[in-house]
FIVOPA-632212 format. One record per residue: residue in three letters; y, x negated, z negated of N, C-alpha, C in turn. Coordinates in steps of 0.02 Angstrom, whole numbers, plus 50000, padded with zeros to 5 digits. Atoms other than C-alpha are relative to their C-alpha. Example, Ala and Ser with C-alpha at 12.3 -4.5 7.8 and 13.67 -1.06 7.14 Angstrom:
2
ALA499414995550000497754938549610500604995550000
SER499415004250003499474931649643500555003949963
//
This chain:
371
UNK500605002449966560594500145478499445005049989
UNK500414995549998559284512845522499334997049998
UNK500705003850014557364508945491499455004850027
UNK500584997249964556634524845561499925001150096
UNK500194999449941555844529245716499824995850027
UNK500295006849953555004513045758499395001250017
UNK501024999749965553384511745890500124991250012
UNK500235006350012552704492945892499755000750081
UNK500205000049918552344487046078499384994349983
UNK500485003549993550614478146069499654997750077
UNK500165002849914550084468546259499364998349976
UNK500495000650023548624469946278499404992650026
UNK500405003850040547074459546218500514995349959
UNK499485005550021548474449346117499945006649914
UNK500024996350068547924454745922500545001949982
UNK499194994450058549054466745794500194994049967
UNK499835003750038549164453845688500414992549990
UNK499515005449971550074440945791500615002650034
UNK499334995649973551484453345829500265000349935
UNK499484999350067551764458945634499404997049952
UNK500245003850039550764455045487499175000650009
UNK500744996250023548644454545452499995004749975
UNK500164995650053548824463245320500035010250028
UNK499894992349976549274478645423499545005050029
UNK500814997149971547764491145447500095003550047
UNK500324995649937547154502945593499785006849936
UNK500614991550020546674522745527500095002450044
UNK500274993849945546074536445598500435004249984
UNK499434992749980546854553845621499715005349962
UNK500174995550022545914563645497500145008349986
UNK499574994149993547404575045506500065002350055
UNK499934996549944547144580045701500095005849983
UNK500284992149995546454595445653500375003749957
UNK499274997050040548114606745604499735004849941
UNK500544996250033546764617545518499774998449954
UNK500755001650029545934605645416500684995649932
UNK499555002950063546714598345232500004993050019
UNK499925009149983547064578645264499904997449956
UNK500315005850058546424573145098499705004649949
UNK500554998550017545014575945000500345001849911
UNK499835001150081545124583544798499894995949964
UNK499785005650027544894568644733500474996049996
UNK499585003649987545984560344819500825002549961
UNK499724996550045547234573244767500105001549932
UNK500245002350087546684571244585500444995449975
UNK499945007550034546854553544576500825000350008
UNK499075001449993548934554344650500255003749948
UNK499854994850065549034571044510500134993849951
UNK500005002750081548454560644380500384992750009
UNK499905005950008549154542844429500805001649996
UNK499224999049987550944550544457500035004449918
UNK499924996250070550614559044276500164992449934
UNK499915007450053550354539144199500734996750004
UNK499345002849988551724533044288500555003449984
UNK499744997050022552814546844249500164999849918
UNK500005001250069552454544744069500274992449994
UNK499865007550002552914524444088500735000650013
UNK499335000650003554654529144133500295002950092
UNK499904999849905554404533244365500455004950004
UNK499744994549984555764540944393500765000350035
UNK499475000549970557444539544506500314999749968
UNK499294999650025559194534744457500525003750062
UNK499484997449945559934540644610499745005450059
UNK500354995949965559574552044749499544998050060
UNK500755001749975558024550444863500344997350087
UNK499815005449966558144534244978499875000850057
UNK500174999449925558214536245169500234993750039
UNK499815004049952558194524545320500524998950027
UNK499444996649980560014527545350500454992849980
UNK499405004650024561634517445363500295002149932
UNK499764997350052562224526445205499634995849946
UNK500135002150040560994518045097499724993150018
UNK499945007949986560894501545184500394998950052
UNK499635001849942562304496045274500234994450008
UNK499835006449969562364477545271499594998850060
UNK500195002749935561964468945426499464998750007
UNK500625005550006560274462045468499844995250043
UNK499995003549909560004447445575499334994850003
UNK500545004249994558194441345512500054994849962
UNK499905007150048558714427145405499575001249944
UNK500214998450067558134425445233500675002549959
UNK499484996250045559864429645155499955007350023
UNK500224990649976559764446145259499565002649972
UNK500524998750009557994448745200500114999549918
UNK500145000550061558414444245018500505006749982
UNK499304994450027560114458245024499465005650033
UNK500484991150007558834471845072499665001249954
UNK499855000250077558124468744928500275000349966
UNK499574999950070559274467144803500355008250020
UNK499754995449979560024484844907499285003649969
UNK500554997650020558234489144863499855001449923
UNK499945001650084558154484244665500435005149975
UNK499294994450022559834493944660499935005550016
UNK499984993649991559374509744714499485003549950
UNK500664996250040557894511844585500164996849922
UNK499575002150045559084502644452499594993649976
UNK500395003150010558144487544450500574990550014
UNK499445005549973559744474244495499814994549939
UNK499945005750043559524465644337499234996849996
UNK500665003449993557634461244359499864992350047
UNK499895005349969557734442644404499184999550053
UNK500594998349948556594440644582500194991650040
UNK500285006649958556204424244689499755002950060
UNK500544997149951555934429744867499614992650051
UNK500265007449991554834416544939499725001850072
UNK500054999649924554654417245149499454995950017
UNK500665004050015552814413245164499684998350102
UNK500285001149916551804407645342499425002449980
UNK500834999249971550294417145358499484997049992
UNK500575004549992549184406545408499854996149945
UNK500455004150061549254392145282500464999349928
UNK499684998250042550314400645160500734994349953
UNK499365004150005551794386845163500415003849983
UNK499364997849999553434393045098500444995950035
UNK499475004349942554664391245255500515000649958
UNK499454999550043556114397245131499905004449935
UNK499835000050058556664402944984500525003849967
UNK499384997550014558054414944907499985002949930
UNK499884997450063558554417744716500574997149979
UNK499044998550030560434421944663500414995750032
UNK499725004249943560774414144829499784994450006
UNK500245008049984559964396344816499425000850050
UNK500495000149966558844392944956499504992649992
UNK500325005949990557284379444971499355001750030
UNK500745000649946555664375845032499474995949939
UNK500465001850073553954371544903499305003250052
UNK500764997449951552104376344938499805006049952
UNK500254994650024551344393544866499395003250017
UNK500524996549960549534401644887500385007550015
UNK500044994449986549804417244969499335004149982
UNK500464997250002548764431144914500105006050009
UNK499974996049964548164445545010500305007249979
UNK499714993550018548604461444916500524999249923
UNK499375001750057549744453344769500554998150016
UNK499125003749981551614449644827500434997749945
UNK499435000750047552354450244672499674995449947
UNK500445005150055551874436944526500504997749965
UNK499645001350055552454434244365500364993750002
UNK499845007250007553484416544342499934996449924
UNK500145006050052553214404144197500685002149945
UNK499345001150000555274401944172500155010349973
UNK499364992350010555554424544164499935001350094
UNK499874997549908555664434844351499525001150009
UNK500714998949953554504436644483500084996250085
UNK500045002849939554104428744632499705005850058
UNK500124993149948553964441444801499794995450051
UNK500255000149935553124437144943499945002650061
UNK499894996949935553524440245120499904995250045
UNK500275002849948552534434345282500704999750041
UNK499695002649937553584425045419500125007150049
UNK500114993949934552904437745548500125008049977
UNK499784993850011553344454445448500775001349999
UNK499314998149993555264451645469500015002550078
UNK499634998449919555094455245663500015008149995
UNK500194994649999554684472945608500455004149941
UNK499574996550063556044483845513499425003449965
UNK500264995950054554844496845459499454996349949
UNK500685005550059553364483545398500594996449942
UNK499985005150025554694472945320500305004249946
UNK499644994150045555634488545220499225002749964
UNK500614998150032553754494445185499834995549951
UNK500385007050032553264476845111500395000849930
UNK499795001250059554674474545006500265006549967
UNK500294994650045554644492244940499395001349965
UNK500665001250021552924490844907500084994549928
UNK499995005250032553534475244808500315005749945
UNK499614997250039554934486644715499295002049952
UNK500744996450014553244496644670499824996149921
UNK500365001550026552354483744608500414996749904
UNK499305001850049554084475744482499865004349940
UNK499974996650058553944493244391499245001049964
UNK500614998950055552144491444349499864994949965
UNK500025007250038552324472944285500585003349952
UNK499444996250053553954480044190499675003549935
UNK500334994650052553114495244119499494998549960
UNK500445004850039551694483944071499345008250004
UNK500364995949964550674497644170499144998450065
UNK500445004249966549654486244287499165000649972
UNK500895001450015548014485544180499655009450004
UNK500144996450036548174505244173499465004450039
UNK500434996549958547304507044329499384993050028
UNK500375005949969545794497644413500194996450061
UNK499705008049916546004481244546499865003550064
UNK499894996349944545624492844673500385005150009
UNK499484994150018546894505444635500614997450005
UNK499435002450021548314493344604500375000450054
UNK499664999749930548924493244791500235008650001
UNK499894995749987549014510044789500595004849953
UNK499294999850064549954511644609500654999850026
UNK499455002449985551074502444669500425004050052
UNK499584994749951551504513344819500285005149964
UNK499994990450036551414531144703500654994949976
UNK499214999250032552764520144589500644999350046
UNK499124999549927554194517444743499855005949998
UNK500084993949949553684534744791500485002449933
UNK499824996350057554184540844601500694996749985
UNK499255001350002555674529344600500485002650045
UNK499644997149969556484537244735500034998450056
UNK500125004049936555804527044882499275003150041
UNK500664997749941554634539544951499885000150075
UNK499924997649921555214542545109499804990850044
UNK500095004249954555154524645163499214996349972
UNK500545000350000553464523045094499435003450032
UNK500404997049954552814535645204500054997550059
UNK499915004249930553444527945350499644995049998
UNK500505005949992552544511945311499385003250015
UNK500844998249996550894521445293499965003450057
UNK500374998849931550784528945464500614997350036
UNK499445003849947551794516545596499285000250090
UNK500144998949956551364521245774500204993950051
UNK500065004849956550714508745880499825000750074
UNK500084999649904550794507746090499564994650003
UNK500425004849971549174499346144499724999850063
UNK500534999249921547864496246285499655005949987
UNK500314993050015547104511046219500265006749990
UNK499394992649994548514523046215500374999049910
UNK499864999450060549174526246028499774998949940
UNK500195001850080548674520145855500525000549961
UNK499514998650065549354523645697499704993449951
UNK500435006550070549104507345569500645002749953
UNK499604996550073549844508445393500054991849993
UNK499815006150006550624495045300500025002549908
UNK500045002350078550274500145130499295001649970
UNK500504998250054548884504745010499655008550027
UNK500284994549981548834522345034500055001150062
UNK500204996849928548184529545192500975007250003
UNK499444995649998549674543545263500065003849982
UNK499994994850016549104557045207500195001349919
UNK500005000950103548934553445002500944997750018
UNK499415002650025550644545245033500445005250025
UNK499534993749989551534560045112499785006149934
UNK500094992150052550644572844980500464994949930
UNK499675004450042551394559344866500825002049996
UNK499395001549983553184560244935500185007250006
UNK499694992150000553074580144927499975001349919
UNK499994998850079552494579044723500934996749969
UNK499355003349996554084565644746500515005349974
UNK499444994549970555254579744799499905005449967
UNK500094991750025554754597044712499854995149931
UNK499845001050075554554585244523501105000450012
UNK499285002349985556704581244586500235006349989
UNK499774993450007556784599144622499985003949932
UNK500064997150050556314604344452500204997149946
UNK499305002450047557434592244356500634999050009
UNK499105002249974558914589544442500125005850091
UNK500154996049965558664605244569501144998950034
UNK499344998949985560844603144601500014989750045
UNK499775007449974560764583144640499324998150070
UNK500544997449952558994587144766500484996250065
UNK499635002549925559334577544941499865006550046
UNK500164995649970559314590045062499625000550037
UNK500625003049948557564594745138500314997350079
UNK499814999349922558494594945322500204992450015
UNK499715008249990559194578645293499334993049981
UNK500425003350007557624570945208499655000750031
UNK500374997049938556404578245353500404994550064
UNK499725004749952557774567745474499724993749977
UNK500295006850018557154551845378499374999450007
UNK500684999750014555374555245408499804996150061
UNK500095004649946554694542945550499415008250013
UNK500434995449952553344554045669499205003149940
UNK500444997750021551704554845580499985000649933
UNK499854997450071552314558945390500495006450020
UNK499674996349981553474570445479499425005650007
UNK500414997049996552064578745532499435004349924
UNK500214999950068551244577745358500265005549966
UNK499504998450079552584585045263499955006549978
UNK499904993050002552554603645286499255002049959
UNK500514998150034550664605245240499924996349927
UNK500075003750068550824591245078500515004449985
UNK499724994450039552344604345044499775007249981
UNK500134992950030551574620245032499424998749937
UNK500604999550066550084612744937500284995749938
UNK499675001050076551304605344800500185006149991
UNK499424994150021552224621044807499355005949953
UNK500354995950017550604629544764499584997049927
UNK500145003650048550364617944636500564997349943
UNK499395002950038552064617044545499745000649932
UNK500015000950070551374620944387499694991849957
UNK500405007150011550494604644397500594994049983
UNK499065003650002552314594644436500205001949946
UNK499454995750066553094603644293499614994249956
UNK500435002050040551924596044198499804992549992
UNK499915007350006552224578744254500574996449936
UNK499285002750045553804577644121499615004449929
UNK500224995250073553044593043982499624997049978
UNK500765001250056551204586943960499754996050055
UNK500355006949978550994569644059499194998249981
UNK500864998050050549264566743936499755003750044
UNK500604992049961548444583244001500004996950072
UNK500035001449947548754578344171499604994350023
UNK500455005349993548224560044177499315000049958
UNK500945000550034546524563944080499675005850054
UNK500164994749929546344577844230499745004949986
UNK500054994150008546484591944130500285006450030
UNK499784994149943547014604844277499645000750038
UNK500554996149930546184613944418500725001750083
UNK499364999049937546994613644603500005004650038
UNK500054993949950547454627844721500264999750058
UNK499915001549950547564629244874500485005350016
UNK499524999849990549184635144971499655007550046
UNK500244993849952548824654645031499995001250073
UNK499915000249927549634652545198500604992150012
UNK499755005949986550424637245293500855003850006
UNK499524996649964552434642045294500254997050044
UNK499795001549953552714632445417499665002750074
UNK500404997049966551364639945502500175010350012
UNK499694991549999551994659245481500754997050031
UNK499355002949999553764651045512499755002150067
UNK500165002049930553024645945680499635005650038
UNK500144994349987552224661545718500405004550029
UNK499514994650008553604673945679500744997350037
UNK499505004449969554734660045776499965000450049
UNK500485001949945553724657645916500174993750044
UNK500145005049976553664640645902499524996850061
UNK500475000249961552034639746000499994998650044
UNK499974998649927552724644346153500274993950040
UNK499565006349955553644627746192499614990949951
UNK500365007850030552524611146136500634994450009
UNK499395004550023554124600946140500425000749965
UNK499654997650029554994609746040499624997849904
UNK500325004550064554974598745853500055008349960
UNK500084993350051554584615445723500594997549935
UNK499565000150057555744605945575500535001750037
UNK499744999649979556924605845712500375006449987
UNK499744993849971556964623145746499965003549899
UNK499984999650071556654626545546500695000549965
UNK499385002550028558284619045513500445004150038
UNK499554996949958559204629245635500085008749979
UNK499814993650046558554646545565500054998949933
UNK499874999650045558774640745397500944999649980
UNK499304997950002560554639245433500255008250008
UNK499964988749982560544658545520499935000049918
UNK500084996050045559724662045348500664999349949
UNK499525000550031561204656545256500525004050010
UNK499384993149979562404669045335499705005249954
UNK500244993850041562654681745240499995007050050
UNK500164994449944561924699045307500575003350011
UNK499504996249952562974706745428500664995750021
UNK499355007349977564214690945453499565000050072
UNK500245000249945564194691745639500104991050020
UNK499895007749982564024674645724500505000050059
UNK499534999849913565334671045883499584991550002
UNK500445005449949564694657646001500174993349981
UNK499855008050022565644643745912499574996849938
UNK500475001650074564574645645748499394998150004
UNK500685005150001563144635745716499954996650049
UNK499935004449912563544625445878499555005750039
UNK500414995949946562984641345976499445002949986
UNK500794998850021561454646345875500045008250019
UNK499934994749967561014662945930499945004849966
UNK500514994250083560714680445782499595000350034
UNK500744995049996559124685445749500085005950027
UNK499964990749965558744702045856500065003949932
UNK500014993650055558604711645682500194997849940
UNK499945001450053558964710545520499374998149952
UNK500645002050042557134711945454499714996050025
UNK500165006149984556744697245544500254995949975
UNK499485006250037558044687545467499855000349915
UNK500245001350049557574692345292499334998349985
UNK500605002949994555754686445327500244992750025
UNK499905005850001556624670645377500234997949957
UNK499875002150052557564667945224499555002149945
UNK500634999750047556174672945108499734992850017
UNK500395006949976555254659745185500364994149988
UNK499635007149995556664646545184500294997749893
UNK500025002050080556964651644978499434996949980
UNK500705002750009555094648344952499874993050012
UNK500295009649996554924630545029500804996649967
UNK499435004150027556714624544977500315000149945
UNK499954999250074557154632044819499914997649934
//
């Protein structure tokens, strides 16, 4: 069961919020401008240092980095609450969390009724306040109780956002991490920890979901962080992976396929400016401390390589033409070794580079971001 590439059909005057959940916001595009950084040094700061606390609490994958894919969810879904409770528990299990007893409780919106009910298969029905940015809540008895709106199951990517978001929030009640940040921060914690468990990718997707309106296109988010913090998030994700387990690494070409549209977009500029910042990552596992007290200075990324990529490519010339696309295609060329001629069957037809010193300016470039 696949979860990316969803656009939301909104008719118009007929509110967002009677299609999928309230809770789901409207941003802006701060990132139009291909030119311009998409989040502010602070902002940047605060994910450094919050992914330095959490890091120190234990954030950190058991398995390899979670995509929208039949491979890592392939039971059925058909909207139920048992469906809705096995994406979960598919969820728990990928960040090693199976034995953490959970209550998912199928709430109404409006006057926060529980329609159903699912824990270790028993179903029922009871009354619960719903509250607006807490899903997850301790129980009396041991567990946690999760919360999920009626109206966010019509929506794969909101309802995979939600209860990842939930995963999130599990390891900061666990870690006994929760107080370590302020009540306005905690939504956003909670995102950075899925992102650090190994659930980045489908945390970026929540945070920019592309909406068809009366007004042409909107992007609303469905978590805490805005898209941008959560893609520079989901690139610290990926280059800390690369620098402990650099052999078990998902492959960018394959993790770039999991990227829904506007984190896709994201990714290349939140990668060069981790990449220009690895000493900082390193430093999420060596000297956690130093980091979360925001003892470092940040630098900025000399040139965009996706931007020279696209240059020396001449991407430019064809605006339909996706740039990871074509990325992934000479990063295969670069893999030939020099002077291995290609015949027309290799690479499904990919074509050589006219020269050779073009081709080692493409693999320079492809060691540098993937390495």
């Amino acid at each position: 069961m696949g979860f990316n590439s969803v656009m939301l059909q909104v008719d118009c005057g007929k509110p967002l919020q009677n299609e999928v959940e309230s809770s789901l916001t409207m941003t802006d595009r701060p990132w139009s401008n291909a030119d311009a950084r998409p989040w502010r040094d602070d902002q940047a700061r605060w994910v450094f240092q919050s992914a330095a606390t959490l890091a120190r609490a234990g954030a950190e994958p058991v398995g390899p980095l979670v995509l929208p894919t039949a491979e890592f969810f392939p039971d059925r879904f058909d909207g139920s609450v048992a469906s809705v409770g096995k994406l979960f528990d598919r969820l728990k299990a990928h960040v090693g969390f199976s034995d953490v007893p959970t209550a998912l409780l199928l709430t109404d919106p409006e006057d926060g009724s529980v329609v159903s009910s699912c824990s270790s298969g028993g179903c029922g029905t009871g009354q619960v306040k719903t509250l607006a940015d807490q899903r997850v809540t301790a129980q009396k008895g041991g567990g946690y109780a999760v919360q999920v709106a009626t109206s966010e199951i019509k929506n794969p990517t909101v309802l995979t956002t939600v209860l990842t978001r939930a995963v999130g929030w599990l390891f900061l009640a666990e870690a006994d991490v929760v107080t370590s940040f302020r009540s306005k921060e905690r939504g956003a914690a909670g995102d950075l920890a899925a992102t650090m468990l190994g659930l980045g990718v489908l945390v970026a997707n929540g945070s920019g979901i592309e909406v068809k309106g009366c007004g042409g296109m909107k992007v609303h988010s469905a978590t805490s962080m805005a898209a941008p913090e959560a893609t520079l998030a989901l690139a610290i994700a990926v280059e800390r992976e690369k620098l402990r387990r650099p052999t078990a690494l998902t492959a960018p070409a394959v993790m770039l396929k999991g990227l829904d549209a506007v984190p896709r977009a994201l990714f290349a500029m939140a990668s060069a400016y981790v990449i220009a910042n690895r000493a900082i990552v390193r430093s999420l596992d060596d000297a956690p401390d130093a980091v979360a007290a925001g003892t470092f200075s940040l630098k900025e990324p000399q040139a965009s390589i996706t931007g020279r990529l696209g240059r020396w490519l001449g991407f430019g010339g064809n605006k339909d033409a996706d740039p990871l696309d074509e990325l992934e295609r000479e990063a295969a060329l670069a893999a030939v070794a020099p002077g291995k001629r290609l015949h027309s069957s290799d690479a499904a037809g990919r074509q050589r580079p006219k020269n050779e010193a073009r081709l080692a300016e493409i693999r320079a470039l492809v060691d540098e971001s993937f390495e």
